[in-house]
C-alpha positions in Angstrom: 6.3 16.0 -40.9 3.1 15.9 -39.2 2.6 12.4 -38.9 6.8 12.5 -37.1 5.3 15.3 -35.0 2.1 13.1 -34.3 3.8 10.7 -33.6 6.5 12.0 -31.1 3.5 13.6 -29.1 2.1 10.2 -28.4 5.1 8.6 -27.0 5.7 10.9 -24.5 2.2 11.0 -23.6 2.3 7.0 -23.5 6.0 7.1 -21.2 4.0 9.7 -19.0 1.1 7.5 -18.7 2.8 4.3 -17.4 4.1 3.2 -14.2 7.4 3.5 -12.6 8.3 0.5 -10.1 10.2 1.3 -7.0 13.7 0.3 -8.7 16.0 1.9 -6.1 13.6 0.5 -3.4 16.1 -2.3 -1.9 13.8 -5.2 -0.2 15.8 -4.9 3.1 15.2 -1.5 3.5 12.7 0.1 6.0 10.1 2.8 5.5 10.5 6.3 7.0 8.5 7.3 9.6 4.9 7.4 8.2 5.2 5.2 5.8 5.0 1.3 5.6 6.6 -1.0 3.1 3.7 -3.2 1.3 4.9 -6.1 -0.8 2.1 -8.0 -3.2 3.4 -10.9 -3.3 0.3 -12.4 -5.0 -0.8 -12.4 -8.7 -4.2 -10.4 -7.6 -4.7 -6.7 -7.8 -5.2 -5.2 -4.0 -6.5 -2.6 -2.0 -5.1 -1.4 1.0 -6.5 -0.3 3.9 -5.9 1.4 7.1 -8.7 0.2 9.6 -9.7 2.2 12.6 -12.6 2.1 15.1 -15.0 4.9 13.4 -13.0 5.3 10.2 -10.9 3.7 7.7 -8.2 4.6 5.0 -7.5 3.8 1.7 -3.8 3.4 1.6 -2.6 1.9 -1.7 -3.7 -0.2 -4.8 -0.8 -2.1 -5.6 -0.3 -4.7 -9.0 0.5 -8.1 -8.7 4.0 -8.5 -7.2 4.5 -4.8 -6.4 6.4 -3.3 -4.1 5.0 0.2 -2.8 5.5 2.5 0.4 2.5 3.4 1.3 1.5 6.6 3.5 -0.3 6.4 6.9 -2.6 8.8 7.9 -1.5 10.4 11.1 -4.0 10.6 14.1 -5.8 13.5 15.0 -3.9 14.2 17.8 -0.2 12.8 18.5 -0.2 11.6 22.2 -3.9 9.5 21.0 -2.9 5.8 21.4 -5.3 4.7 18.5 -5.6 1.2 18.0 -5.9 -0.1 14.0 -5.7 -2.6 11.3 -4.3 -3.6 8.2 -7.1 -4.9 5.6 -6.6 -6.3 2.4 -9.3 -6.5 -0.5 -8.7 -8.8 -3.8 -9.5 -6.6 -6.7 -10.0 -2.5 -7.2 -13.4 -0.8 -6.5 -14.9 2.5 -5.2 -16.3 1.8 -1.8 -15.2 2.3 1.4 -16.5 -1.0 3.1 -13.4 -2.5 4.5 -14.5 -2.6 7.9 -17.6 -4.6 7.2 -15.1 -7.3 4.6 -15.5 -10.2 6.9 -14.0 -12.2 3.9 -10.9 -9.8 3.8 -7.8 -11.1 5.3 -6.6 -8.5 8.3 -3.9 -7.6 10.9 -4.2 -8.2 14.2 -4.8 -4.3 16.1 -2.2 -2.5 17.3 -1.6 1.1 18.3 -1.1 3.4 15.1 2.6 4.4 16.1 3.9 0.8 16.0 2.5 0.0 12.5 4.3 2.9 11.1 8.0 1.8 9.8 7.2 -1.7 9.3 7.2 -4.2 6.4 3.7 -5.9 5.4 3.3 -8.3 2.6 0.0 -10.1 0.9 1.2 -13.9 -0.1 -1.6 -17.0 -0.7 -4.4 -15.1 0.6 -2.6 -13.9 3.6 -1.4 -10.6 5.0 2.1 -11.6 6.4 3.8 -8.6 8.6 5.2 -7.1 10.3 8.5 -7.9 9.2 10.4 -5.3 11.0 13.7 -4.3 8.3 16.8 -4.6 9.0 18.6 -1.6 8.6 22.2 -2.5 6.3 
């Protein structure tokens, strides 16, 4: 009876443990406002960063050939027309050093409210985006 009970623990603290892909998340679909829509489309783990000026964001680690929305920070004030970036670093570690990632493939800048809503994707090295979706 123990070992059942032993046993019963650890699977549902296994199922709790692992991750849940997007399943209901159709490719076509856009992200709210917010949000973007990050595809890794490469066999490499990623970082994903938000890219300011004076600051930067860690958005998202994704898998290989996961599919994630991923939260953008809003600016401090509203009406600010901040200008940003999309970086993308190959691989998982601690520091904040995306600004200085000359080696890291990047977006081109654009103001922080057109980034939001639209549909980014890593593929041979390359960040590809925006793809702006199509609403069905």
């Amino acid at each position: 009876m123990f070992n059942s009970r032993m046993a019963l623990v650890a699977a549902v603290l296994i199922s709790a443990c692992a991750r849940h892909p997007d399943v209901g998340l159709p490719r076509q679909m856009g992200a709210p406002l917010g949000e973007i829509v990050f595809h890794n489309s490469s066999g490499n783990r990623i970082q994903v960063y938000l890219v300011a000026d004076n600051a930067e964001w860690l958005l998202g680690r994704l898998e290989p050939y996961e599919t994630a929305r991923l939260r953008v920070p809003q600016p401090a004030r509203a009406e600010e027309r901040q200008m940003v970036s999309l970086v993308v670093i190959r691989g998982w570690s601690r520091a904040l050093d995306a600004r200085q990632r000359a080696d890291a493939p990047r977006s081109l800048r654009e103001v922080h409210q057109e980034l939001v809503g639209q549909d980014w994707m890593f593929v041979n090295g390359q960040l590809a985006g925006p793809r702006v979706a199509q609403r069905p």
